[in-house]
N, C-alpha and C positions, 0 to 999 in steps of 0.2 A: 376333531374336525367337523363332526357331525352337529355339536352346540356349534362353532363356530358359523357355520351356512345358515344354523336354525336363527341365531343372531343378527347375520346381516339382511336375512330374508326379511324378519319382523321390522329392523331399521328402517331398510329401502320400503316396506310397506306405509311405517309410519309416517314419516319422511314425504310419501307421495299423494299419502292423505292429506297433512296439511299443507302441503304446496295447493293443490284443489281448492281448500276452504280458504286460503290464502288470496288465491286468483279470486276466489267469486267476491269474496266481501272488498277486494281490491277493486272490481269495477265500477265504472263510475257510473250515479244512477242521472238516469232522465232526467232536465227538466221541461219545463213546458213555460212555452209564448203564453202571456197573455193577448189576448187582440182587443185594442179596447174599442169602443161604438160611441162616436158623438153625440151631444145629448145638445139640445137645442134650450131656450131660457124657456125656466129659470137655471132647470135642474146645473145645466151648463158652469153656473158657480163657485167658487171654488170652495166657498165654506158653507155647502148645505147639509154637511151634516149629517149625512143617514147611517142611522144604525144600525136597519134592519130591512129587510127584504120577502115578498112570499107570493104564491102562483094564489089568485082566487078567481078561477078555472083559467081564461086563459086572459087576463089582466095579471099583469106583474105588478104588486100593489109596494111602496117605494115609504119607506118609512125615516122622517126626517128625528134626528133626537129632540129639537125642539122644534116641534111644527109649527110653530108663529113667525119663523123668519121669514122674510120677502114676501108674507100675509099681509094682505092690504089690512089696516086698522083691528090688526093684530088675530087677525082669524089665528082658528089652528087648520091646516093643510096636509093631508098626504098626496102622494100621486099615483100616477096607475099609467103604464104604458104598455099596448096593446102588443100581444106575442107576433103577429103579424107584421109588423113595425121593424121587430127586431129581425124578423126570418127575415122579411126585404131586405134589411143590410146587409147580412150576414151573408145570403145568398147573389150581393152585389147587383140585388135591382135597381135598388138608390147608394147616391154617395152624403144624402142629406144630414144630420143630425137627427134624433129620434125622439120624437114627437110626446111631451105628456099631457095629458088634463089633471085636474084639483079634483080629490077628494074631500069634502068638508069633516072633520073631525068635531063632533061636539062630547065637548069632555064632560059635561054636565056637574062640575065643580067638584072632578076628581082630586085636584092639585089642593084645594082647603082639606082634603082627606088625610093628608100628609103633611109632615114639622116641615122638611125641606124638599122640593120636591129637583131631582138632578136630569127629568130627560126621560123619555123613552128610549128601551133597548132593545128589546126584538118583535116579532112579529108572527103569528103563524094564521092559517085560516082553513075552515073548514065550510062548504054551503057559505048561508049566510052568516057567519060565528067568525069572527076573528080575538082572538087574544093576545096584550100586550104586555110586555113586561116594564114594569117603571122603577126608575132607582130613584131611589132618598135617604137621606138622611135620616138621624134622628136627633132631640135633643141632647144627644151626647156627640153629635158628629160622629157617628158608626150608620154605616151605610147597610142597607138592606134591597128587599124588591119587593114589588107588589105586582102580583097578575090577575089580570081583570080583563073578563069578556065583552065583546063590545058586538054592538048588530049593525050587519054592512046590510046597505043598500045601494047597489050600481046603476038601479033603473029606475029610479030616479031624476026629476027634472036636474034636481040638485044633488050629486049621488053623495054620499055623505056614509059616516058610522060615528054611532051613537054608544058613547061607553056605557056599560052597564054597571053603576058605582053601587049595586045594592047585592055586586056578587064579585065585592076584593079579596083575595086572595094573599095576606100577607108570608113572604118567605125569606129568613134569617139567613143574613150572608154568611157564608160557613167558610170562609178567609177572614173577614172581620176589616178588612183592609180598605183602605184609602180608595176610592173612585172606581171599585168593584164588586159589580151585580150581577144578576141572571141576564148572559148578553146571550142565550138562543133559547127555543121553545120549540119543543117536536112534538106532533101529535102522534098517539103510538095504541091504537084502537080506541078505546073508551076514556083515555086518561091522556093528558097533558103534560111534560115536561119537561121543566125547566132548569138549564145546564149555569151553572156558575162560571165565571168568567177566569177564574184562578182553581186549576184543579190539582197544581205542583204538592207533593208530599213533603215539603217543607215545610207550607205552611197550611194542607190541609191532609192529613196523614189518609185517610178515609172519604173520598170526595162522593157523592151522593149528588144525584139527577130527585128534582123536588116532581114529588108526582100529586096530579089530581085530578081528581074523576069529574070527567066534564059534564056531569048531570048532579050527582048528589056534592060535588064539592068536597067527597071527602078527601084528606091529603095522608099521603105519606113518599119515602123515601126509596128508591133503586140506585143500588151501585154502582161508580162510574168510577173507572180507572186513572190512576194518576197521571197527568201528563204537565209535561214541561208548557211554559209560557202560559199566553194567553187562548182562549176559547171564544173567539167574536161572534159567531154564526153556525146554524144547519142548517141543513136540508131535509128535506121532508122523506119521511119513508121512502123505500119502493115493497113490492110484493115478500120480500126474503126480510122484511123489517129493519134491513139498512138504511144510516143513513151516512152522509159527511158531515165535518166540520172545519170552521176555519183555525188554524193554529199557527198565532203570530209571535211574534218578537221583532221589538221595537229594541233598537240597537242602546240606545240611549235609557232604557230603562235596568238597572242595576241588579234589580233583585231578579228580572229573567235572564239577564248576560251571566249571574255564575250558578243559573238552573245545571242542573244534567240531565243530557237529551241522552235517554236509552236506545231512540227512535235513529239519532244520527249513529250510535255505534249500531245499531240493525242493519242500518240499512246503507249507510253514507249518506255525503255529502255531496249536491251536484256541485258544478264547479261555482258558478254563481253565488251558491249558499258556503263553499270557501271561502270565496273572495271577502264575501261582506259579511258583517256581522247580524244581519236580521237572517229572518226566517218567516219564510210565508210559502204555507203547503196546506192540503186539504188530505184529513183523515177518514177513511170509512170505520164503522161502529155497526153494530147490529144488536136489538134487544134480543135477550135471550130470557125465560122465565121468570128471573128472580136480577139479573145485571147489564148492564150495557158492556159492550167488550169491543177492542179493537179484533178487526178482520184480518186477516193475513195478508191481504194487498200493503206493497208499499202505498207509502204517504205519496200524493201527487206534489210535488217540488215546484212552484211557479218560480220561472226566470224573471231574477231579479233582473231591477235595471238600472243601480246606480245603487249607493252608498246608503240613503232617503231610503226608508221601507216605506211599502201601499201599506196603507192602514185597511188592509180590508174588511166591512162590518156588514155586509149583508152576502146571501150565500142560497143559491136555487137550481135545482135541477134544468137543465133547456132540453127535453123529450129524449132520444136515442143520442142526440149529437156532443151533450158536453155542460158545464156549468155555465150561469152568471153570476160574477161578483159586484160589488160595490161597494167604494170606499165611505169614509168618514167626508174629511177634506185635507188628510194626510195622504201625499202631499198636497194632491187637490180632487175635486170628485170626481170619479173615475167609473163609469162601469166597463165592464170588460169581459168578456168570453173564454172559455178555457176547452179545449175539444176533449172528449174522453180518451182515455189512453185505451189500446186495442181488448188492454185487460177487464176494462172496468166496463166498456158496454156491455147490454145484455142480449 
């Protein structure tokens, strides 16, 4: 009799253990509105294209993949729209569209540097120092990146950044794959680097962040975790050397539709990311010594809005209050706001 109680005790204990773990991985997780902010011509466009996004101090400096569109007589062009601009909307001073100026981009004959040259893809900035990532080809049609410092100047009649082609940076794309390069770049004290666009352990078993020390140029590599899909964008430190990034999936792309997401069995599925087959969330990472590592916050989950995933390709911290995104021109450009979840501010 005495095994027998000792028995059902252990059951009913088992039992109500994982009913517990049962409940919690059963609830369903958050997702989060984007709200997006008008953007007045050009940007307003549908196919401008940006890739890449970053604060240089308080200009949001707006990075086109190929900066000669809708450039009179083929200039190359960034843009830059002032933080103040956007708190007006945000904070429902104006209902206008949000206002950019041209920054002139002189590439000083970066593009003859390279077999093919495919775009700019990210962007980061430091003072006067901004670094760009560019994807190309090569004469084998195997895609690569090159990162190259460039000098901003804002105060200027003509405010303009002038690449520095006599400090490139070449970095070996470690997928080897079709139409994917270094698409983010973190600054992370004295070194630089730059995240690969495919970090799936299918086809990169060991995925590596390209490091290089923004003074002497030496490179090498820090460990970065596998993850499913694509990696479009970061964000820039904070104090505790966190950052985010953006992690998409494009429904229609094959080889991330039969990925496996370890991240959706963690954590679930909002309902939105049931319904439809993309995915578009922002992960935090934090350097650590010797590796980049994911944090133990869940992934932020943006509410999807239709079947058509946002191609999100640029990705910036907005002070205490929450993110900016911006799209590609998938489905058209977009930038858009995400508030911080109660967990993530600081």
């Amino acid at each position: 009799m005495r095994a027998f109680k000792f028995f059902l005790y252990n059951y009913i204990t088992v039992i109500g253990a994982f009913s517990i773990v049962s409940s919690a991985t059963d609830l369903e997780p958050s997702e989060h509105k984007v709200r997006n902010i008008p953007l007045s011509t050009p940007l307003n466009q549908d196919n401008m294209e940006f890739s890449g996004m970053t604060w240089c101090g308080d200009n949001l400096i707006l990075l086109p993949q190929y900066p000669e569109r809708f450039s009179p007589e083929g200039q190359t062009n960034l843009y830059r729209i002032k933080k103040q601009d956007i708190q007006a909307y945000l904070s429902h001073e104006t209902t206008d569209g949000v206002q950019a100026s041209v920054i002139r981009l002189h590439e000083n004959g970066i593009r003859e540097r390279m077999t093919f040259f495919d775009g700019y893809e990210a962007i980061a900035c430091s003072n006067n120092t901004v670094w760009l990532s560019i994807e190309a080809k090569n004469l084998f049609s195997t895609f690569q990146a090159y990162i190259v410092p460039a000098e901003l100047n804002l105060d200027s009649k003509t405010p303009n950044i002038s690449v520095r082609t006599d400090q490139i940076r070449y970095v070996k794309s470690q997928s080897g794959m079709i139409n994917q390069g270094d698409e983010a770049i973190v600054l992370h004290r004295d070194h630089l680097v730059s995240l690969h666009e495919l970090n799936d352990k299918r086809q990169v078993p060991l995925p590596k962040g390209n490091r290089i020390h923004r003074m002497s140029g030496e490179r090498d590599q820090i460990a970065f975790q596998t993850l499913p899909y694509r990696v479009t964008d970061a964000s820039a430190t904070d104090s505790s050397d966190r950052f985010w990034v953006i992690n998409y999936k494009y429904s229609g792309d094959r080889f991330s539709r039969e990925a496996s997401d370890q991240l959706a069995d963690l954590y679930g599925l909002g309902a939105t990311h049931r319904k439809y087959h993309n995915v578009e969330r922002l992960i935090e990472y934090q350097f650590t010594e010797n590796r980049i590592v994911r944090t133990k916050r869940p992934p932020i989950q943006l509410l999807l809005e239709g079947s058509e995933g946002r191609n999100w390709e640029g990705l910036v911290r907005l002070d205490q209050q929450g993110f900016l995104l911006i799209t590609d021109k998938y489905p058209s450009t977009i930038l858009g706001f995400v508030a911080y979840p109660n967990t993530v501010a600081e």
